[in-house]
N, C-alpha and C positions, 0 to 999 in steps of 0.2 A: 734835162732835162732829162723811163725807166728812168734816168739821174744825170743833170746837167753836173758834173763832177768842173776840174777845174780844164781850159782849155789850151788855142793854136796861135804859132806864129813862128817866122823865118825871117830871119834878117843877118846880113854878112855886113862887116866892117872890118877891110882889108885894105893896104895902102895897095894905090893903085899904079902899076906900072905903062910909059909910054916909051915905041921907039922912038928916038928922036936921031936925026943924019946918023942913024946907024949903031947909035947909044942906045942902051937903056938906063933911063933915068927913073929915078922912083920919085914919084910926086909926094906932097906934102899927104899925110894920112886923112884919110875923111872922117869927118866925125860923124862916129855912129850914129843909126837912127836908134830914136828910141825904142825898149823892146814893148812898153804898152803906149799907142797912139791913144791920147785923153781923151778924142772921137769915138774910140770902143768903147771905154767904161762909159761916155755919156748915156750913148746910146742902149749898155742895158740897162742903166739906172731909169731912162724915158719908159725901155720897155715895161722895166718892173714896175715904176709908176700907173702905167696904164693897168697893169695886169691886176694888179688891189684892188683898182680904184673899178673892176667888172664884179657884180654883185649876183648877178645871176646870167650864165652863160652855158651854152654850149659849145662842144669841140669833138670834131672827128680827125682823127690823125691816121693816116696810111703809112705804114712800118715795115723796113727790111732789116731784117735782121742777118749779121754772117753770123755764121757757125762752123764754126775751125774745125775739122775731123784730125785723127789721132797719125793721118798722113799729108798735113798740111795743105788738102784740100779743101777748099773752101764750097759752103751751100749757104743760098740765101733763102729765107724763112720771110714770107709776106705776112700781113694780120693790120687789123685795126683796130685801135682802140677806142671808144665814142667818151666821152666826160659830159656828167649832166650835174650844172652846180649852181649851189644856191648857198651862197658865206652868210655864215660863218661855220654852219656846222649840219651840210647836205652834200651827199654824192652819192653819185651811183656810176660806175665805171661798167663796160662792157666789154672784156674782149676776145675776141679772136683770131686765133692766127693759124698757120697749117699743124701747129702742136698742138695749140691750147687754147680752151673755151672757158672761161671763168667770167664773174659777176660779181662784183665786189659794190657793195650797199650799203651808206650809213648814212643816221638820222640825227647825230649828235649826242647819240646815247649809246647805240650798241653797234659794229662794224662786224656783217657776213661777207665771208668768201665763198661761194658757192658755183659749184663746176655740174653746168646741168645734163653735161654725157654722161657722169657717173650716177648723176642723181644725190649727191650729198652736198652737205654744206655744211660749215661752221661758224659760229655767232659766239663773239664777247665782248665783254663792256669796252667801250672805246675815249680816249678824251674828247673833250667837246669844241676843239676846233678840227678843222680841215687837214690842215698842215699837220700838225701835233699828233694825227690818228694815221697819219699817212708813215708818220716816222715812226711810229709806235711800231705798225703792221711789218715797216723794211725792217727793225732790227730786232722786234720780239719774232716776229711769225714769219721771218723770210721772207714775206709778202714784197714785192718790187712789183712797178706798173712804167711803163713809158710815159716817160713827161712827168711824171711827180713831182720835181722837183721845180715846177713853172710855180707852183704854190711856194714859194720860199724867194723867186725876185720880186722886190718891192717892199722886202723885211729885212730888218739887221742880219738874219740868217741868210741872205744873199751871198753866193762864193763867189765874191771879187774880190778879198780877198786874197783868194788864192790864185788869182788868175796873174804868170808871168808875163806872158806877152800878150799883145793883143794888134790887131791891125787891119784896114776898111780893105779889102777883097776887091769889089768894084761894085757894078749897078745891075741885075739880075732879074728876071721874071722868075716866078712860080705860081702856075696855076693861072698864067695870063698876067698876075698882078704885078709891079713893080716894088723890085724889094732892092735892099742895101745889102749887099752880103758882106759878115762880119767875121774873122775868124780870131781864135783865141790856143792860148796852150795852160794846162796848169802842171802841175807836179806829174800824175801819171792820167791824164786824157788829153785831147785834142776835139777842138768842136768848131764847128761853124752854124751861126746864124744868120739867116732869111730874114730880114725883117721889113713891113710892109714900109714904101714911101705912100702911098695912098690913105690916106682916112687913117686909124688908129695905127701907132704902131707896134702892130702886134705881132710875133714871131710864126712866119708862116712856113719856114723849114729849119730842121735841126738835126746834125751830121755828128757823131759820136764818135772818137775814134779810141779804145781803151790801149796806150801805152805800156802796161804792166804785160799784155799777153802779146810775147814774143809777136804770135802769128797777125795780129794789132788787126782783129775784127774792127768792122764798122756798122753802128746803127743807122740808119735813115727813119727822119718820119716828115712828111708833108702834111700842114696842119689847114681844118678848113674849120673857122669860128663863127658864131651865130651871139652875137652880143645882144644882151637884156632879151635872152628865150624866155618863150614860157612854158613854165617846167609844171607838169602836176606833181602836189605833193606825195601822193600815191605811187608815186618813181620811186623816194628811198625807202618807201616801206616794203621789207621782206617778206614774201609768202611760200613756204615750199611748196613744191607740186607734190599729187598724190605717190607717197610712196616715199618720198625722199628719205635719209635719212642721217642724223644730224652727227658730227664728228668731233675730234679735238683738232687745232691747232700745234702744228708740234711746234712746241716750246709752251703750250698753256698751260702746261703741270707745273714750270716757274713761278707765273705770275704770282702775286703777296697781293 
């Protein structure tokens, strides 16, 4: 979920040795557990279910980010990111963190990103769904946001798929509430999810761990939702402030 990529799981299957009057005998082999419990995928197929089926929502998420230095020390980067939605084709995203202040705004017509330290922004046509402008932004414009990828369970485009293992954690608070903790592994990430036992269930923490980078950063975000908000429409429309001034996207000189 910045990109729920593929996720976590451990599991040994080793024949198991016992003393016996002074012997060691090798027991018969145990048969392996399975490497995905059918309980994980139900459980985000529920999520993603639910997560479609929210039409207009709010979401604030609290984010740690690691950041590997070039001597394998590590610093964590705090921020939050807010989500204000209205499907099939409104957002306006908020974020900041101790880097970065950005504002990413669309109406199902046209997607700004606009960074209001610098005072500039950039605005171009966008596709007219949610998801669809979201993919556009990560792989025309470099654009990445935390959690994006919550927009894609509950579609064909869900990565279960990819997911090798998967397996139930145990039973977990966040934020006082009772959640299921769920962990998964895919090809090169590692993830754990939060998710609530209470009223919907909806993914109330999510642990990122990127496998591909040696030093194997980890994201955290801790999620607080506001179901059937009411959002003014006035949210996704973009106004610069005085003075601003308007940019390209690098990579918009591609675009056909």
């Amino acid at each position: 979920m910045g990109s729920l990529k593929p996720p976590l799981f451990m599991t040994a299957s080793v024949s198991t040795v016992f003393l016996l009057a002074g012997n060691l005998v090798a027991a018969d082999r145990v048969p392996p557990e399975p490497p995905i419990e059918p309980q994980s995928i139900e459980a985000l197929k529920t999520m993603g279910d639910h997560l479609q089926s929210l039409q207009t929502f709010s979401l604030k998420a609290a984010t740690t980010t690691e950041i590997v230095l070039d001597n394998d020390q590590k610093l964590e980067i705090g921020g939050t990111a807010i989500y204000e939605v209205k499907r099939p084709d409104r957002l306006r995203i908020d974020l900041a963190t101790d880097a970065v202040h950005g504002e990413l705004i669309y109406d199902g017509k046209t997607v700004v990103y606009a960074s209001p330290d610098q005072n500039v922004y950039a605005q171009v046509p966008a596709p007219n769904t949610i998801k669809d402008m979201l993919e556009e932004a990560a792989t025309r414009y470099n654009l990445t946001f935390p959690l994006a990828d919550l927009f894609s369970w509950g579609t064909p485009d869900a990565p279960i798929d990819l997911i090798r293992e998967g397996f139930f954690v145990g039973h977990a608070y966040v934020n006082g509430k009772e959640t299921d903790h769920w962990a998964y592994r895919g090809p090169d990430q590692d993830a754990e999810i939060w998710i609530s036992t209470e009223g919907s269930p909806l993914p109330l923490k999510i642990s990122l761990v990127d496998r591909d980078d040696l030093t194997r950063p980890r994201i955290t975000s801790v999620l607080e939702w506001t179901e059937n908000a009411t959002i003014a429409e006035d949210t996704f429309q973009y106004k610069p402030t005085d003075g601003a001034t308007k940019i390209r996207f690098l990579g918009e000189e591609d675009r056909k």
